[in-house]
N, CA, C and O of each residue as an XYZ file, in Angstrom:
480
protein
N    -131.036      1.913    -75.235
C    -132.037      1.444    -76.148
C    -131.397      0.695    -77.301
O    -130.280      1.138    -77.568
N    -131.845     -0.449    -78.154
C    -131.775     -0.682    -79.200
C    -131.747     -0.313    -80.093
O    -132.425      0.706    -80.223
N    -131.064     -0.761    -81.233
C    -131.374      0.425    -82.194
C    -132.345     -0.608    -83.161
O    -132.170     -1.826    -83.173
N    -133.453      0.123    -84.009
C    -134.454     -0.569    -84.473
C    -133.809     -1.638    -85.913
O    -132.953     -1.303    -86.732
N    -134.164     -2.263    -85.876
C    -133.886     -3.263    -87.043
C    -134.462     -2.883    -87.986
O    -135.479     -2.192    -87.929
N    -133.772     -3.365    -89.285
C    -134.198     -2.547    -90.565
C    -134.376     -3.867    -91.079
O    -133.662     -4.849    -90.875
N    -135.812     -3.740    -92.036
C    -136.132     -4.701    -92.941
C    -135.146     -5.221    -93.927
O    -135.222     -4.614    -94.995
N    -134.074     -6.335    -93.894
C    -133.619     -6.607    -94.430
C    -133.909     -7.020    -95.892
O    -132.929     -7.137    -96.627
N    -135.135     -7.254    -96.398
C    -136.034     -8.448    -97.131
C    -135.439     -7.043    -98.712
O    -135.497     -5.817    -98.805
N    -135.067     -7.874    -99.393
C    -134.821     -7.129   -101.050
C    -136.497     -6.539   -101.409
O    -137.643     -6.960   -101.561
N    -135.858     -5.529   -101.414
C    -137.171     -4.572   -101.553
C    -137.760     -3.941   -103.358
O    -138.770     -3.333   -103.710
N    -136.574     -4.452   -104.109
C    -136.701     -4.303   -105.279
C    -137.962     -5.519   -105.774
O    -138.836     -5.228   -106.590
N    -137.893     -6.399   -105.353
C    -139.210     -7.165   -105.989
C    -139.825     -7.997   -105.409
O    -139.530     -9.058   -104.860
N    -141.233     -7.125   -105.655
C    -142.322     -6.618   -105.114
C    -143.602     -7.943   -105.427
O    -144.656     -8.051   -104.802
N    -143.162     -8.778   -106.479
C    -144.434     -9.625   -106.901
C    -144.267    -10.844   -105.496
O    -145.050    -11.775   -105.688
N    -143.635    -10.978   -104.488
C    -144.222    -12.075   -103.719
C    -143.866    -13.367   -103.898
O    -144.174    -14.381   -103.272
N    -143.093    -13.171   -104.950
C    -142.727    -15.068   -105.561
C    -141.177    -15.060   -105.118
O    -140.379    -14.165   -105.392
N    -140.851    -16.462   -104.234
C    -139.931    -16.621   -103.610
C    -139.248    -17.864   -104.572
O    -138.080    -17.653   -104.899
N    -139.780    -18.966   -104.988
C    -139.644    -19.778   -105.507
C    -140.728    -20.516   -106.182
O    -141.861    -20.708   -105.741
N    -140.137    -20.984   -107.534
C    -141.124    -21.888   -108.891
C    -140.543    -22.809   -108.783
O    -139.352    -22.597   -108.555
N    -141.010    -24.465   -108.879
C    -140.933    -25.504   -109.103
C    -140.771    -25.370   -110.924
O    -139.813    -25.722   -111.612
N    -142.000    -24.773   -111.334
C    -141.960    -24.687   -112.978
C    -140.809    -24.499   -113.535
O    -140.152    -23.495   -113.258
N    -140.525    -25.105   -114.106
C    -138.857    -24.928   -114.986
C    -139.494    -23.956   -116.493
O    -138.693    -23.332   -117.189
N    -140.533    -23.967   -116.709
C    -141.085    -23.401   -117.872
C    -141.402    -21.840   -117.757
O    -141.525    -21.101   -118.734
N    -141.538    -21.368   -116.169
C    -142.111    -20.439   -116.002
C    -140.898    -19.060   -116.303
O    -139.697    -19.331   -116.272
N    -141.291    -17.851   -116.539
C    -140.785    -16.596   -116.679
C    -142.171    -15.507   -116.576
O    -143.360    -15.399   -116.875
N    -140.642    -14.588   -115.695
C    -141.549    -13.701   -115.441
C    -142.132    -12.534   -116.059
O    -142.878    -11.715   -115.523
N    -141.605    -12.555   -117.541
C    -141.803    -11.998   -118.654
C    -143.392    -12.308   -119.333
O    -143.998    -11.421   -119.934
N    -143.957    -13.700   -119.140
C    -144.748    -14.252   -119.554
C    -146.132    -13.721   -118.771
O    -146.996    -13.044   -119.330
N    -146.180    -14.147   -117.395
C    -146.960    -13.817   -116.200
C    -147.426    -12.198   -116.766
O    -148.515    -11.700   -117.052
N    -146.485    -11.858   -116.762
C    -146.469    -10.099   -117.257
C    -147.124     -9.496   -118.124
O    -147.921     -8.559   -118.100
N    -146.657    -10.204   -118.975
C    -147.447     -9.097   -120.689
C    -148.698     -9.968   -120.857
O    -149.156     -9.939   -121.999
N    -149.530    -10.942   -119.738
C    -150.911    -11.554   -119.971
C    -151.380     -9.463   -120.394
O    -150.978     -8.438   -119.844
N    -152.520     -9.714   -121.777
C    -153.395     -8.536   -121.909
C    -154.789     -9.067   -122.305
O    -155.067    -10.203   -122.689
N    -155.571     -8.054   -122.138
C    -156.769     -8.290   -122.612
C    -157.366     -7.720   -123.473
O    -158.016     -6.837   -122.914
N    -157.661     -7.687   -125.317
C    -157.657     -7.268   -125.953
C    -159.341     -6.622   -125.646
O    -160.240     -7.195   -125.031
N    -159.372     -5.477   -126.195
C    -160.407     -4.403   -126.029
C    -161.661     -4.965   -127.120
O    -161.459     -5.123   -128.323
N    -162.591     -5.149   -126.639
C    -164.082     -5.472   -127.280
C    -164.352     -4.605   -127.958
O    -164.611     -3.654   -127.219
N    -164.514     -4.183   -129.503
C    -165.177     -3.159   -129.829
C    -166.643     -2.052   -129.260
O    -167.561     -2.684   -128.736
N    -166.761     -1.082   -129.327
C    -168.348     -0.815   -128.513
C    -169.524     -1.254   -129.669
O    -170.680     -1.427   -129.280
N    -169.244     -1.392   -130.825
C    -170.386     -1.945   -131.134
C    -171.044     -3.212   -130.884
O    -172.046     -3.674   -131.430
N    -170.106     -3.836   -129.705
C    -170.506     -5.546   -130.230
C    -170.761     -5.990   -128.518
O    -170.943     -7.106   -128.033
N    -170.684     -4.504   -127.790
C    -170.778     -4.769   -126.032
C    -171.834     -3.847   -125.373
O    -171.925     -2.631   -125.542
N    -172.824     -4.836   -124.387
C    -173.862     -3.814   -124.345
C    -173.747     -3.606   -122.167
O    -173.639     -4.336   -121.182
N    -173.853     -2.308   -122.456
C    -173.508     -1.684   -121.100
C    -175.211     -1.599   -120.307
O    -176.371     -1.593   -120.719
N    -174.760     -1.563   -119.433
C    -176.344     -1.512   -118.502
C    -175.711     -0.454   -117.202
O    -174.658     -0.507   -116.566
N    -176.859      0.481   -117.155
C    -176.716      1.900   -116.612
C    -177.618      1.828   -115.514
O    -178.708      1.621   -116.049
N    -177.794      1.883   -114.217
C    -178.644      2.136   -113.090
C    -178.315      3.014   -112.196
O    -177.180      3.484   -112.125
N    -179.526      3.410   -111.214
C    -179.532      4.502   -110.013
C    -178.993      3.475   -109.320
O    -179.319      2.334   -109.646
N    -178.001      3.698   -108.155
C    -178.150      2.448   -106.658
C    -177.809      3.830   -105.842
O    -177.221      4.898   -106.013
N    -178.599      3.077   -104.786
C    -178.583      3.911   -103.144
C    -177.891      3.478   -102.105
O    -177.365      4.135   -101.206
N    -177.924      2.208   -102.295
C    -177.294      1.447   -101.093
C    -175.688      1.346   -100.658
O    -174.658      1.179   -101.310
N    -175.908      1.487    -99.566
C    -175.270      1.096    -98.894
C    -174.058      3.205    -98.922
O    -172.871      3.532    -98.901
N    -175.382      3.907    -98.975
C    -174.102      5.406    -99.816
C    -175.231      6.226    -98.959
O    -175.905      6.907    -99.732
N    -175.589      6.349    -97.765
C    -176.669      7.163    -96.946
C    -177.548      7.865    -97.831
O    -177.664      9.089    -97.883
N    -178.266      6.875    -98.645
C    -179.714      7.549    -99.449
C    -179.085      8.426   -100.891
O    -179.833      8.770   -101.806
N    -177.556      8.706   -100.881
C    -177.188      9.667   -102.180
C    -177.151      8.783   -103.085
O    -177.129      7.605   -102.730
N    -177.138      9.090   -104.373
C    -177.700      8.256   -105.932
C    -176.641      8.321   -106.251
O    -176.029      9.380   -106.115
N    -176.123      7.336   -106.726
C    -175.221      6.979   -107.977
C    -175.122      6.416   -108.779
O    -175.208      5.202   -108.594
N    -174.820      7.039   -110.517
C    -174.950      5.957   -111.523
C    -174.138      5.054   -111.660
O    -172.941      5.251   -111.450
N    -174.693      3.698   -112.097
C    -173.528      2.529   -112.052
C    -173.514      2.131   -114.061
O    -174.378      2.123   -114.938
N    -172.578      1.960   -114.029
C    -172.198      1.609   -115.526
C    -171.578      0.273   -115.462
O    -170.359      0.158   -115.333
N    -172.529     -0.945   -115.563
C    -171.665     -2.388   -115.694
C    -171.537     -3.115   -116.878
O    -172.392     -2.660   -117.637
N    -170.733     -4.270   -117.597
C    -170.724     -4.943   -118.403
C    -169.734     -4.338   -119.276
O    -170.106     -4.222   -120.444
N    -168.438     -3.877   -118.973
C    -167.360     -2.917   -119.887
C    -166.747     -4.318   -120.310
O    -166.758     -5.074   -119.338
N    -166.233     -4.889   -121.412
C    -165.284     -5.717   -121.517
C    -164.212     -5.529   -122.271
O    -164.045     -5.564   -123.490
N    -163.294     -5.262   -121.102
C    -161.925     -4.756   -121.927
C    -160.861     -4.660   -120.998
O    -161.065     -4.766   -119.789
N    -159.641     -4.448   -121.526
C    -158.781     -3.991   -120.616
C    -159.164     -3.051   -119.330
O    -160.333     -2.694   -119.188
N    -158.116     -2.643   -118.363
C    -158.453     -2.073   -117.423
C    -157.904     -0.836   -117.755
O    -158.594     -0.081   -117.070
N    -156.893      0.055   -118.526
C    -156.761      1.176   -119.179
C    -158.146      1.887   -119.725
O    -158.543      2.983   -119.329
N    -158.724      1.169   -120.581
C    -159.953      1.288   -121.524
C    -160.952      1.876   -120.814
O    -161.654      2.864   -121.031
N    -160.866      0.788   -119.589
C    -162.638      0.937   -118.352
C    -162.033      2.497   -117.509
O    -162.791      3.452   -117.340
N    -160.620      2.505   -117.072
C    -160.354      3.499   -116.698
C    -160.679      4.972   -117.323
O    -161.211      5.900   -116.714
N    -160.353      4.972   -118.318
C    -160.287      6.521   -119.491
C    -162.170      6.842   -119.374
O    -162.789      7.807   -118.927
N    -162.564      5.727   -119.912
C    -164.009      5.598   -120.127
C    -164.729      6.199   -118.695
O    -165.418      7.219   -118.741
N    -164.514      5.515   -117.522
C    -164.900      6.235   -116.423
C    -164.479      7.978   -116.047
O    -165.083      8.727   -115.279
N    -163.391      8.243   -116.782
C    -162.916      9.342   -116.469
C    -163.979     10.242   -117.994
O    -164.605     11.233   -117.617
N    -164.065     10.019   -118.933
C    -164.811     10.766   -119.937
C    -166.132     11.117   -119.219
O    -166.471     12.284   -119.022
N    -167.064      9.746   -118.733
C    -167.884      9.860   -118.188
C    -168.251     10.840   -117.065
O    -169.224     11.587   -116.962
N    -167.219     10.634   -116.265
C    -167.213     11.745   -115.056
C    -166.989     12.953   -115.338
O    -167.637     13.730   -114.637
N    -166.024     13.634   -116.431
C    -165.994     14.493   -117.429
C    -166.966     15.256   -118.046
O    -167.100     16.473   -118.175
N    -167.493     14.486   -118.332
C    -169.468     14.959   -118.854
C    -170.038     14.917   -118.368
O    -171.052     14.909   -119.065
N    -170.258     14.873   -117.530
C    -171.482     14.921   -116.425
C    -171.291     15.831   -115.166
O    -172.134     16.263   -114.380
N    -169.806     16.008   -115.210
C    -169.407     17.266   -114.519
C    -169.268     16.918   -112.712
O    -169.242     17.698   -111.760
N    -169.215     15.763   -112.758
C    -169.385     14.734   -110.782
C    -168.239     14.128   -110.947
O    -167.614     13.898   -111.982
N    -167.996     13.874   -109.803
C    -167.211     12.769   -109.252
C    -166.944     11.645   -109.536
O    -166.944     11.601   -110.766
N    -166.675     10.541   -109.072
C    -167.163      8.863   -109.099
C    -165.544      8.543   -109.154
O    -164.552      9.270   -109.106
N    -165.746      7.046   -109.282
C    -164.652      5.978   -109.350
C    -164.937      4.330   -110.099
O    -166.067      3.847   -110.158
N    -163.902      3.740   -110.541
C    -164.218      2.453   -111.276
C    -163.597      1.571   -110.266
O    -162.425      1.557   -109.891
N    -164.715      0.747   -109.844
C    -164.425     -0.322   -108.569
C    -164.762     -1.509   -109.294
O    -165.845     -1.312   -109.845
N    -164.287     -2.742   -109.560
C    -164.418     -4.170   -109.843
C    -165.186     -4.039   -111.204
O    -166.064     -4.807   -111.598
N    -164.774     -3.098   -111.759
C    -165.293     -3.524   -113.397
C    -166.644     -2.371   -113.422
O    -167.002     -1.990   -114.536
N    -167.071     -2.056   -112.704
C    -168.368     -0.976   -112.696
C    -167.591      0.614   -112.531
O    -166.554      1.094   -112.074
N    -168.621      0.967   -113.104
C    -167.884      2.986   -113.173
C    -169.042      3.349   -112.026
O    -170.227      3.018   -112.068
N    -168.538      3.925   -111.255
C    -169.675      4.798   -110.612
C    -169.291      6.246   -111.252
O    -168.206      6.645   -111.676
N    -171.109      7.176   -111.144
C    -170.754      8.671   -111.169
C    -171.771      9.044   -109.892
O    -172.775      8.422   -109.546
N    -171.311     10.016   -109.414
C    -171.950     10.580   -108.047
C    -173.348     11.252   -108.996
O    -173.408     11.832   -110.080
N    -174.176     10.921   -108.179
C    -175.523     11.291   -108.829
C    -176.378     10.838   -109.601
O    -176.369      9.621   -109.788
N    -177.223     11.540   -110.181
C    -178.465     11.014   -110.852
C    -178.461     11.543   -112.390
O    -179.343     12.224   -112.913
N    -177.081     11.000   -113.083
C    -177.028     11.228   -114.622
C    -177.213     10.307   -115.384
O    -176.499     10.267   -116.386
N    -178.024      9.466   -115.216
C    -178.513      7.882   -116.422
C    -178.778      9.176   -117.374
O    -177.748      9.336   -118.030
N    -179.259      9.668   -117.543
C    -179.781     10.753   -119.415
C    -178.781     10.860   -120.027
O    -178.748     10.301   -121.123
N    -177.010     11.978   -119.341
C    -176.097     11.859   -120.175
C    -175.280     11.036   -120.012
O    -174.293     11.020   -120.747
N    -175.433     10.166   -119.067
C    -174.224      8.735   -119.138
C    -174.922      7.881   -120.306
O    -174.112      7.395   -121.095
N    -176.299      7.605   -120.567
C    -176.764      6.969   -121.710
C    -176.445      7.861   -123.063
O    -176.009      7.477   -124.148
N    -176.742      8.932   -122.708
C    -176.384      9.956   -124.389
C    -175.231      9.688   -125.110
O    -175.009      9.168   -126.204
N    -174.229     10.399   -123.807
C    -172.429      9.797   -124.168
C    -172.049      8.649   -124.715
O    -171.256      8.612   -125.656
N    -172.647      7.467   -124.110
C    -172.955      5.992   -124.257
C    -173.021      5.697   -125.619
O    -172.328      4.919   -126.276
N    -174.250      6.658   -126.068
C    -174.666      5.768   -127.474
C    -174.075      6.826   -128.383
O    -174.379      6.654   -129.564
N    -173.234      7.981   -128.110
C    -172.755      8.557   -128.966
C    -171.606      8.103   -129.576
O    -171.151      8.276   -130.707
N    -171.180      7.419   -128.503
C    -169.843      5.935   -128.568
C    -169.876      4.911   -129.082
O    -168.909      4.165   -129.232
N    -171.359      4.646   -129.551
C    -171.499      2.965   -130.282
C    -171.591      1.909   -129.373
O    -171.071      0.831   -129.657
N    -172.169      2.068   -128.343
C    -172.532      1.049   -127.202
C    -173.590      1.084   -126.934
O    -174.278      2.081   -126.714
N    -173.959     -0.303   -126.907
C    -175.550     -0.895   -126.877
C    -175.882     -0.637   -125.580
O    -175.132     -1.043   -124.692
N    -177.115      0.113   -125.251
C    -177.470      0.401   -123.790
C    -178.590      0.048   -123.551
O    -179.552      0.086   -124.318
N    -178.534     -0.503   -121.948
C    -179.649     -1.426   -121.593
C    -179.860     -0.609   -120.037
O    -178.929     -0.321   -119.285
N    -181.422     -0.308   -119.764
C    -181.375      0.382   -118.216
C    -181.828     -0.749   -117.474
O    -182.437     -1.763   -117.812
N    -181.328     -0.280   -116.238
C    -181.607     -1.144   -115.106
C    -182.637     -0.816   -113.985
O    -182.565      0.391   -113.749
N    -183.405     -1.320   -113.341
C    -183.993     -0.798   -112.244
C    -184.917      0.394   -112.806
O    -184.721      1.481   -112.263
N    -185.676      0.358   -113.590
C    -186.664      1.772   -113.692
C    -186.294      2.619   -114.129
O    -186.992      3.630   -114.205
């Protein structure tokens, strides 16, 4: 038998870039891009039930966070925290497993964020 070949390819770095034409570019720069955090008084969140596409179970959706992705993270985790469920933050929306719009809005405005409901 052969013996299996080992991935030769430098495994220390990981970003995919083989070569820049840019003489300007560093990878220092690419890097520290941030996104400075919106205050909550000045950002208004919108809270709904959705069913779809989750076999008929409810989950609250929390959209319109504008901020870093640390920020939306913690925030989804407080949320899920208080309400005592599950969930996850997928593409900028928090889900929580279930039917808590009352204390995801309570928490909400106990935080200084303008809240808007969705869907009924």
């Amino acid at each position: 038998m052969a013996k299996a070949k080992k991935n030769r390819r430098n495994q220390g770095m990981q970003d995919g870039l083989v070569f820049s034409t840019n003489a300007a570019w560093s990878p220092i720069q690419d890097d520290q891009a941030t996104v400075l955090s919106v205050s909550p008084q000045l950002q208004t969140l919108y809270v709904s039930l959705d069913r779809k596409q989750r076999a008929g179970k409810p989950v609250t959706m929390v959209e319109g966070f504008e901020g870093n992705g640390m920020d939306l993270l913690q925030l989804g985790k407080d949320l899920k925290t208080t309400c005592g469920a599950g969930g996850s933050v997928k593409e900028g929306v928090i889900l929580v497993q279930g039917d808590h719009r009352e204390k995801v809005i309570g928490y909400l405005v106990d935080k200084g964020y303008k809240i808007k409901r969705k869907g009924g």
